[in-house]
C-alpha positions as CSV (number, residue, x, y, z in Angstrom):
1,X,-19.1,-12.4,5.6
2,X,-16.6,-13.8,3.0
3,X,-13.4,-13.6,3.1
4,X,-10.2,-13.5,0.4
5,X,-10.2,-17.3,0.6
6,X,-13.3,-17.6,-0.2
7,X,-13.0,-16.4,-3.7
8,X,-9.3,-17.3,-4.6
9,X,-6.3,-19.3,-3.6
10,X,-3.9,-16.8,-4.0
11,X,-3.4,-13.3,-2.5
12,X,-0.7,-11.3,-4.3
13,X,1.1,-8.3,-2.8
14,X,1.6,-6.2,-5.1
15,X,0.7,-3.1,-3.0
16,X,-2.3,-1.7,-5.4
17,X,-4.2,-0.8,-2.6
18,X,-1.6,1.7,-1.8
19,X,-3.7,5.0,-1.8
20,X,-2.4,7.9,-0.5
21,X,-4.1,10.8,1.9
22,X,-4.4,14.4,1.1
23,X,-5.0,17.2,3.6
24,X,-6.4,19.9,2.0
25,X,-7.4,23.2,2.6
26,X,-7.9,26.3,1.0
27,X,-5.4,29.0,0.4
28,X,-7.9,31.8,2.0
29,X,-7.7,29.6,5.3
30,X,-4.3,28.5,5.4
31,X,-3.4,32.5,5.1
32,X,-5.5,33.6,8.1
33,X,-4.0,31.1,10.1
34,X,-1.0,32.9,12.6
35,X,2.3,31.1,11.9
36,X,1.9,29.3,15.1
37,X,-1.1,27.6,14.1
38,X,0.3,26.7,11.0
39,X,3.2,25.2,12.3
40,X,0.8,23.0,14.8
41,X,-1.4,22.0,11.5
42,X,2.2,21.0,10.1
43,X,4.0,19.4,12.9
44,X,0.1,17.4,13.7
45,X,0.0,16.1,9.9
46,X,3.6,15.0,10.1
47,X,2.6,13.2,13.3
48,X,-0.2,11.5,11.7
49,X,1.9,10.2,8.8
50,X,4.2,8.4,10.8
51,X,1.5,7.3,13.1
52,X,-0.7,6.3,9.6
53,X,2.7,4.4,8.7
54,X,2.4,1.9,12.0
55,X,-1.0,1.4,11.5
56,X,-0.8,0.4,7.9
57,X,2.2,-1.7,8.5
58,X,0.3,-3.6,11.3
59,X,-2.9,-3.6,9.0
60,X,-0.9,-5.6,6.4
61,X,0.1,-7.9,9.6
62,X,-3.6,-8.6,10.4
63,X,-4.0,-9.6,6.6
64,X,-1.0,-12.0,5.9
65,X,-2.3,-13.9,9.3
66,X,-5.7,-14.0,8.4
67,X,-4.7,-16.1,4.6
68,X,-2.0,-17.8,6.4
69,X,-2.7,-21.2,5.5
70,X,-6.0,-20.5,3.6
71,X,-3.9,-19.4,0.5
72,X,-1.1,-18.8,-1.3
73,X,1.0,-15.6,-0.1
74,X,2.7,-14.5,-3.4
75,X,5.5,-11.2,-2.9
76,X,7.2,-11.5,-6.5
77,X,4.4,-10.0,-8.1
78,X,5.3,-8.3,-11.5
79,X,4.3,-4.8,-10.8
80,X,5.0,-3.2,-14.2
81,X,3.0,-6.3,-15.7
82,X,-0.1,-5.0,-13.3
83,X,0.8,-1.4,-14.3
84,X,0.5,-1.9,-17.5
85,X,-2.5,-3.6,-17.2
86,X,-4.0,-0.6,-16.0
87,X,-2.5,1.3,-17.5
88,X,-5.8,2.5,-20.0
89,X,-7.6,3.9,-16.4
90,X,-4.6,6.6,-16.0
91,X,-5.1,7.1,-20.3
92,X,-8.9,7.7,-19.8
93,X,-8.4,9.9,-16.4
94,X,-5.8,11.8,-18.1
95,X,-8.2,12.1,-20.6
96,X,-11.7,12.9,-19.5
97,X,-10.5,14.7,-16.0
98,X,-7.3,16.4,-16.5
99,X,-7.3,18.4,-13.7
100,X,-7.8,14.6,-11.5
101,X,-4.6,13.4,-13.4
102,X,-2.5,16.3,-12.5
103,X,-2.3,15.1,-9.2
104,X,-2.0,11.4,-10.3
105,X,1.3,12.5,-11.8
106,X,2.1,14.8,-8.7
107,X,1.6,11.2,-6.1
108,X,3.7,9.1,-8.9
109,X,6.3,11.8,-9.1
110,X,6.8,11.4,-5.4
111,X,7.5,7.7,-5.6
């Protein structure tokens, strides 16, 4: 199996891989629930963000100290440089799945 170094001598955080998860269910379901069970879907998902943050944060751990020495660890990254470089994917989502792109701006609107 290859690995980052194997392709590049540079890995750049620049945190694009930042993709957040949705919990979703229907309003039918949510309603039959009592309030106590909602509250213990609530409380459990709030648990599992916090619990999701730690793991991610020691994820990126695992990362840096598998390059270490193999590349170059850049962290000034120009993020509005790579955001506008990308920029077309959100103009042709916005485009061809508007429904899609409505939540795109709901996740940037929440920063």
């Amino acid at each position: 199996m290859r690995d980052h170094a194997d392709v590049t001598q540079y890995y750049c955080y620049d945190e694009h891989t930042m993709i957040p998860d949705v919990i979703i269910i229907s309003a039918d379901i949510w309603n039959s629930l009592t309030p106590e069970q909602q509250e213990i879907m609530k409380s459990t998902a709030a648990d599992m963000v916090a619990n999701y943050r730690e793991l991610w944060a020691q994820f990126e751990e695992d990362v840096k100290a598998q390059v270490e020495g193999k590349v170059e660890y850049v962290t000034d990254v120009d993020k509005a440089a790579f955001q506008d470089a990308v920029k077309g994917i959100y103009e042709n989502l916005q485009k061809d799945a508007p429904e899609t792109y409505a939540f795109v701006e709901r996740i940037q609107a929440a920063g």
